[in-house]
C-alpha positions in Angstrom: 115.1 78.9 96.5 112.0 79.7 98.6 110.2 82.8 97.5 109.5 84.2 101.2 111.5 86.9 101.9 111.9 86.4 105.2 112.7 89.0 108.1 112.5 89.9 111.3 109.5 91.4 113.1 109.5 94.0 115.9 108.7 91.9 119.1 108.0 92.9 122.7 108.9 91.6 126.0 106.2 89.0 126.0 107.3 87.5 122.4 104.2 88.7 120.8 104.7 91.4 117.5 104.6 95.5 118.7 101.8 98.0 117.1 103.6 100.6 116.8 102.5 103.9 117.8 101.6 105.9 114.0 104.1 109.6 114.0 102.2 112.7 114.4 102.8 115.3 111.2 105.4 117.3 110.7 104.8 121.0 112.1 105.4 123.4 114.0 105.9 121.0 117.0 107.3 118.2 115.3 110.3 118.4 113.2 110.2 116.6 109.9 113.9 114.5 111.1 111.5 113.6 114.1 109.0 112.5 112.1 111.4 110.5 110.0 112.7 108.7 112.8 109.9 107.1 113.7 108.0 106.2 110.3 108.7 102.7 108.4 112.0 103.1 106.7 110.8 101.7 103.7 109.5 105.0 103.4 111.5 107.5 104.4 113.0 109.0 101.0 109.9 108.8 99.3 108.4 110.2 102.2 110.6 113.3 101.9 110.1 113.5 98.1 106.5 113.4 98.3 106.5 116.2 101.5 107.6 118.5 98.4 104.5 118.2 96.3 102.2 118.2 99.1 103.1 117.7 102.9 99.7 117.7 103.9 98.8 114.5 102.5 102.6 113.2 102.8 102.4 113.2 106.6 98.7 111.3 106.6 100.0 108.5 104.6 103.2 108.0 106.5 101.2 108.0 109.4 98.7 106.0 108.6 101.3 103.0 107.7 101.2 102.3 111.1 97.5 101.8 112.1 95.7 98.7 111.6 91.8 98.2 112.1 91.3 98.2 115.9 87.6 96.6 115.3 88.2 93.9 113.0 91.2 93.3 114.9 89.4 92.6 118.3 87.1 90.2 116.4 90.0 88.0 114.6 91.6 88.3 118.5 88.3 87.4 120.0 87.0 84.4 118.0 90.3 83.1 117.8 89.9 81.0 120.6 86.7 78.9 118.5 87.0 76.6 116.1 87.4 77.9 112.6 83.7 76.4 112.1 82.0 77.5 114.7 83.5 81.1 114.1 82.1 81.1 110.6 78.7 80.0 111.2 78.8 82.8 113.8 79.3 85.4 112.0 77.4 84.6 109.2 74.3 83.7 111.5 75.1 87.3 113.3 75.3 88.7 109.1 72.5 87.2 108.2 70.1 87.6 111.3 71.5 91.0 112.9 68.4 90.9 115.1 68.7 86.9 116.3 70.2 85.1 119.1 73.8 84.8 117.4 74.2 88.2 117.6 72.7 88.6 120.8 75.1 85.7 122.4 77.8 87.0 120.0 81.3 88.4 121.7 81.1 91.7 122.6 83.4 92.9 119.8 81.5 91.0 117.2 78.6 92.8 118.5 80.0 96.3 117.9 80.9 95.3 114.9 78.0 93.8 113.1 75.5 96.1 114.8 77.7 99.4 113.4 76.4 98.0 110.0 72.9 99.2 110.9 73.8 102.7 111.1 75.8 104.3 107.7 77.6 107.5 108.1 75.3 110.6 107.4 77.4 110.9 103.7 76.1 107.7 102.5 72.7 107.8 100.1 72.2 105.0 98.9 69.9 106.5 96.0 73.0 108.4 94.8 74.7 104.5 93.9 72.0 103.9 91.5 74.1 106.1 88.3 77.1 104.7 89.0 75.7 101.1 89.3 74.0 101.5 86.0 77.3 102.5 84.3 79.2 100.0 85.6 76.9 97.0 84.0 77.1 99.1 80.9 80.7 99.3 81.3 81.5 96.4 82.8 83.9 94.9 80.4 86.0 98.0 79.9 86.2 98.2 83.9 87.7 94.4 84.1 90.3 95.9 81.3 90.9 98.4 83.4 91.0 96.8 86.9 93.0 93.5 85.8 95.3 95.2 83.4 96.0 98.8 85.4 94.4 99.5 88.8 95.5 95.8 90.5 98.8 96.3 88.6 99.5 99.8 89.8 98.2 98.3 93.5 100.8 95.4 93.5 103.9 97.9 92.3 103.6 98.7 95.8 104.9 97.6 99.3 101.2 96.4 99.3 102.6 93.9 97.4 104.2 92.7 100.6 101.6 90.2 102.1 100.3 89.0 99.4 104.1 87.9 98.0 104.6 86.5 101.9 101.3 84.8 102.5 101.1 83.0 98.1 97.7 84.8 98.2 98.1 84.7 94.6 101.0 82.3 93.8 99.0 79.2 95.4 95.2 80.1 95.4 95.5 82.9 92.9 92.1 81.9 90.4 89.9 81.7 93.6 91.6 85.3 94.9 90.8 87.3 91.2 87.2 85.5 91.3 86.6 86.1 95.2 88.0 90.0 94.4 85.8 90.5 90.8 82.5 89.5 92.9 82.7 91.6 95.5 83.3 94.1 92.9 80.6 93.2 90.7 78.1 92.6 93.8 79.0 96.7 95.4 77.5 97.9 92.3 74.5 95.6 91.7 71.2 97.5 92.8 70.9 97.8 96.8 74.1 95.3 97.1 75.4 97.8 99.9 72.3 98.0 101.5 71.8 96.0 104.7 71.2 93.0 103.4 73.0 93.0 100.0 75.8 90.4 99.2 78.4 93.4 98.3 77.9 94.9 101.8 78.3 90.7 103.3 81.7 90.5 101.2 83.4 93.9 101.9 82.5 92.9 105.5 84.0 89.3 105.3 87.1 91.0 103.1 87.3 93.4 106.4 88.1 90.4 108.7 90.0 88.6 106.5 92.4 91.5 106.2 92.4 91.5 110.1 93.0 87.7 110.1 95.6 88.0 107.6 97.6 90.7 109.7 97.0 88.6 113.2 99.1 85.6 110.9 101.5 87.9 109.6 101.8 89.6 112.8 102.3 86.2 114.8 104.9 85.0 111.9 108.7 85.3 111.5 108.5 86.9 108.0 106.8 90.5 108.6 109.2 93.9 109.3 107.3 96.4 111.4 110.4 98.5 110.8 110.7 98.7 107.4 107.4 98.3 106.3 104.8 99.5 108.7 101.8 97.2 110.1 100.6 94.9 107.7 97.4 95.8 105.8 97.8 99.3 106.9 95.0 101.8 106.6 97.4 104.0 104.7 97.7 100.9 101.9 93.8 100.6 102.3 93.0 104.1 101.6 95.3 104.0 98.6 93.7 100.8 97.5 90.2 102.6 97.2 91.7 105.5 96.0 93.1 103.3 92.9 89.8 101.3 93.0 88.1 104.5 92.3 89.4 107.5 90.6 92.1 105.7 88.9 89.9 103.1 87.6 87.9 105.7 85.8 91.3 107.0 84.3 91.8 103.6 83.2 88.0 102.8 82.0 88.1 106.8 80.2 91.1 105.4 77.7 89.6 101.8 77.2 86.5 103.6 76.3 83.5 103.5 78.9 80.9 106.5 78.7 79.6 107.7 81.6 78.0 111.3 82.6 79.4 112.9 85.5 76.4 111.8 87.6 77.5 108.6 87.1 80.8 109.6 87.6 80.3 111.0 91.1 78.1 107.9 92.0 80.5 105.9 90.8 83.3 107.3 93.1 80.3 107.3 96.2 79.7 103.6 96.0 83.7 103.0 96.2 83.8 105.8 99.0 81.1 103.6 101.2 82.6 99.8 100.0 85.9 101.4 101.7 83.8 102.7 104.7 82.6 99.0 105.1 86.4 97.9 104.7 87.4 99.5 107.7 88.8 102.3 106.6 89.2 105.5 108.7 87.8 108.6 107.3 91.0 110.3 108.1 92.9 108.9 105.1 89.5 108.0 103.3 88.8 110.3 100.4 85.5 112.5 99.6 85.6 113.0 95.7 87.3 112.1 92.7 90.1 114.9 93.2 90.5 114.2 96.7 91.4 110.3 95.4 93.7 111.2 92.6 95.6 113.3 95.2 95.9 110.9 97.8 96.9 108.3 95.1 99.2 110.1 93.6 101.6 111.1 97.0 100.7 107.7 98.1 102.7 106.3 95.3 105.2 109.0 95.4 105.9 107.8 99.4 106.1 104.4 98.3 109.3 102.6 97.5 110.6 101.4 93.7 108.7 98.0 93.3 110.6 95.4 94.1 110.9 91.8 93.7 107.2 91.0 95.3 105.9 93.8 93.1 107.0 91.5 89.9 106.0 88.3 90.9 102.6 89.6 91.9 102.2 91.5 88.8 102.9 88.3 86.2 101.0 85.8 88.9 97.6 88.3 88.7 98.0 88.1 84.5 98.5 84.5 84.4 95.7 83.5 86.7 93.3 85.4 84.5 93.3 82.4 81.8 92.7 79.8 84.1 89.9 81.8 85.5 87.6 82.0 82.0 88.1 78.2 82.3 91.5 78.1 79.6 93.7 74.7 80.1 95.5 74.6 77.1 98.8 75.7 78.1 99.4 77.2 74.3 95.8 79.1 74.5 96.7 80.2 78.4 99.8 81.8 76.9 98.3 83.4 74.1 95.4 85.2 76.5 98.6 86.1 78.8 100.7 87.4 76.2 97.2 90.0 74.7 96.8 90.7 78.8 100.6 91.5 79.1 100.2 94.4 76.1 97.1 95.8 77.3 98.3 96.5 80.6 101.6 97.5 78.8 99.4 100.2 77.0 97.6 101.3 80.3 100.4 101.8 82.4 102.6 103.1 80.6 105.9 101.4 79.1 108.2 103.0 81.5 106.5 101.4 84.5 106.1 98.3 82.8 109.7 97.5 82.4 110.3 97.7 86.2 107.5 95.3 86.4 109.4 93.5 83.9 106.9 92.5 81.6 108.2 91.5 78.1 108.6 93.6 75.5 106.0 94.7 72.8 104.8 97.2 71.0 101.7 98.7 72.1 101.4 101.2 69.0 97.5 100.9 68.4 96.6 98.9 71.2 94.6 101.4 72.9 92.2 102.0 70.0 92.0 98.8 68.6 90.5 98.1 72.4 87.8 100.9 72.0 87.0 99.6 68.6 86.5 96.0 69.9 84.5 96.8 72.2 82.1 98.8 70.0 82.4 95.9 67.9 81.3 93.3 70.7 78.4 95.6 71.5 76.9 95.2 67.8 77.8 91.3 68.0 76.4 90.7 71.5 73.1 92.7 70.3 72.7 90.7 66.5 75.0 87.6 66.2 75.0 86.7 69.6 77.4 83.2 68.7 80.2 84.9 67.5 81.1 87.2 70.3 83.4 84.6 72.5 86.2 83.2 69.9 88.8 86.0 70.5 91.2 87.3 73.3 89.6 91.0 73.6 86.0 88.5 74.9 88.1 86.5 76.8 90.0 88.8 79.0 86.7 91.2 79.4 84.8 88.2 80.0 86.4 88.1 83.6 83.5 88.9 85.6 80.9 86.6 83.5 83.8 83.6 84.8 83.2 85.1 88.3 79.9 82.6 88.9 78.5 85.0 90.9 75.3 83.6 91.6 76.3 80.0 92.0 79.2 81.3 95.1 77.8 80.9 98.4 79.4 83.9 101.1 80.9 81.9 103.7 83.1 83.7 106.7 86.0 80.8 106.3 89.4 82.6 107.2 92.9 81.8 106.5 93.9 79.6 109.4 98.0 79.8 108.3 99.8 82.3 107.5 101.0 80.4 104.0 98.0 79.9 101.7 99.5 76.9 100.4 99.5 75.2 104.3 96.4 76.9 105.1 92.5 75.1 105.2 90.7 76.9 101.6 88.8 79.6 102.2 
């Protein structure tokens, strides 16, 4: 049986796939039955659960389900009319040389666009990232436990789960995906790579019109829901995206056992606050602190439907990519790495929540600790018998990021040229 759910897209007179307008908050002026009328349906019980706890943030989220990224959306439109090629040695020309000719002769939208990287919001100090960078290279293999295993998990439990499931993001091209996804990652918190001309400001640029080339495919596709499910790659998934990124990765991080001050816990939360700036996302649903992001993510996920079938697939296809990424061919060892990832992420998230993800069942008495004491243990190896720290599963599943090749992956601008990954040119 194909594994697209397909449905039916809201269309227009001229064929082509409505924006819809996003509902303005209940109030005073606007009932909360209006505003349930007009907000994704998918939504629309959690929506009222979550308008409970906190209406103030309820109303943003639903709202925000139903508006794109006008910017990077004019670029995708713009440059669709040039070759895939040409449009990718444009951009990275116009990247790469924001004062040169490519820029200059560039679309006007492209223009806007590149040109707005010159200028950061008056929030952003890019002193202030140095902390957090620091702790993140000293933590770095507690944050891949925590990002592979709990944040991308809690992510995919979503409806953002949606496009990925539709487009086989992860079920065709899914080791290039979780290496393409570590180094931007990894390069956001190198030193100065969010400055100008650093690689982690290049590739949360590039991810910005991907996710705008992505929603152009889904929008011009048969499979996507407007109705149901809002537009696709909302800003409303976005801003919970960094939110989970951020706060809830240093939940996650606290119990595998990373250190950090809270100077490095601010910067840490500052460098995710300006990666999601360069995603495209509004400040109107982007958070401001570490409580501000726990809030939003937390009546996010409470507006959010159960996960579904897409949230299960994605789930066990982001856990059994992770072998093949630190190079594992075996099928036997590939199993074996799964089977270690499936019960540490069983301990993060909680056993509750991992039954509706349907992961199988083990006991994660101990797993928790014996994680913080392995990775005190690596720290001694790696420091005095450097040859015996890569022979177990704990070293192989935080050695993620070292599998990332980082400085042998050239940034191209390549996008998706089909809505399927498995019909579409690699990228």
């Amino acid at each position: 049986m194909d594994n697209r759910g397909r449905t039916r897209r809201n269309t227009g007179a001229d064929g082509h796939a409505t924006r819809s307008t996003a509902p303005q908050p209940a109030g005073e002026d606007q009932p909360i039955e209006a505003v349930k009328q007009t907000i994704p349906t998918d939504y629309i019980s959690g929506y009222e659960r979550a308008r409970l706890v906190n209406p103030e943030i309820a109303d943003k989220y639903v709202a925000h389900t139903l508006v794109a990224d006008p910017e990077a959306d004019a670029v995708v439109e713009e440059l669709a009319g040039l070759g895939r090629r040409e449009s990718a040695m444009l951009i990275r020309a116009a990247m790469d040389d924001p004062g040169g000719s490519a820029l200059a002769n560039a679309p006007a939208s492209v223009q806007r666009l590149v040109s707005s990287l010159d200028e950061p919001p008056s929030w952003v100090n890019h002193d202030e990232f140095r902390p957090g960078s620091r702790m993140f290279i000293r933590n770095s293999r507690a944050i891949l436990g925590a990002f592979v295993g709990g944040t991308l998990i809690e992510g995919f439990a979503t409806n953002i789960s949606k496009s990925f499931f539709i487009t086989g993001r992860l079920r065709d091209q899914g080791l290039r995906r979780l290496m393409q996804n570590n180094r931007q990652m990894l390069e956001s918190f190198l030193p100065d790579g969010l400055k100008r001309s650093g690689d982690g400001l290049k590739l949360s640029f590039r991810l910005r019109l991907v996710h705008a080339q992505v929603r152009r495919l889904l929008y011009e596709s048969e499979d996507w829901d407007t109705a149901a499910w809002g537009v696709p790659l909302s800003a409303a998934h976005m801003g919970l995206g960094i939110a989970g990124f951020s706060a809830r990765l240093l939940h996650h991080m606290k119990r595998l056992g990373a250190r950090f001050t809270d100077e490095e816990r601010r910067s840490f939360m500052a460098v995710w606050r300006y990666a999601g700036h360069l995603l495209g996302i509004p400040e109107s649903i982007l958070f401001t602190d570490e409580q501000d992001a726990l809030t939003l993510f937390n009546i996010a996920v409470m507006c959010e439907p159960e996960p579904g079938p897409e949230a299960v697939v994605m789930a066990h296809s982001l856990i059994n990519s992770a072998p093949l990424l630190v190079g594992m061919k075996a099928p036997r060892e590939r199993q074996r790495l799964a089977r270690y990832i499936f019960r540490v992420s069983r301990a993060i998230i909680g056993p509750e929540f991992a039954d509706k993800l349907r992961y199988p069942r083990t006991s994660t008495f101990g797993v928790l600790p014996l994680f913080r004491l392995q990775a005190r243990y690596h720290t001694f190896l790696a420091r005095w018998l450097p040859r015996f720290t890569n022979h177990n599963s704990f070293t192989q599943f935080t050695g993620l990021l070292d599998a990332s090749n980082v400085s042998e992956m050239e940034i191209n601008y390549n996008m998706p040229d089909h809505v399927y990954s498995e019909n579409s040119t690699p990228w």
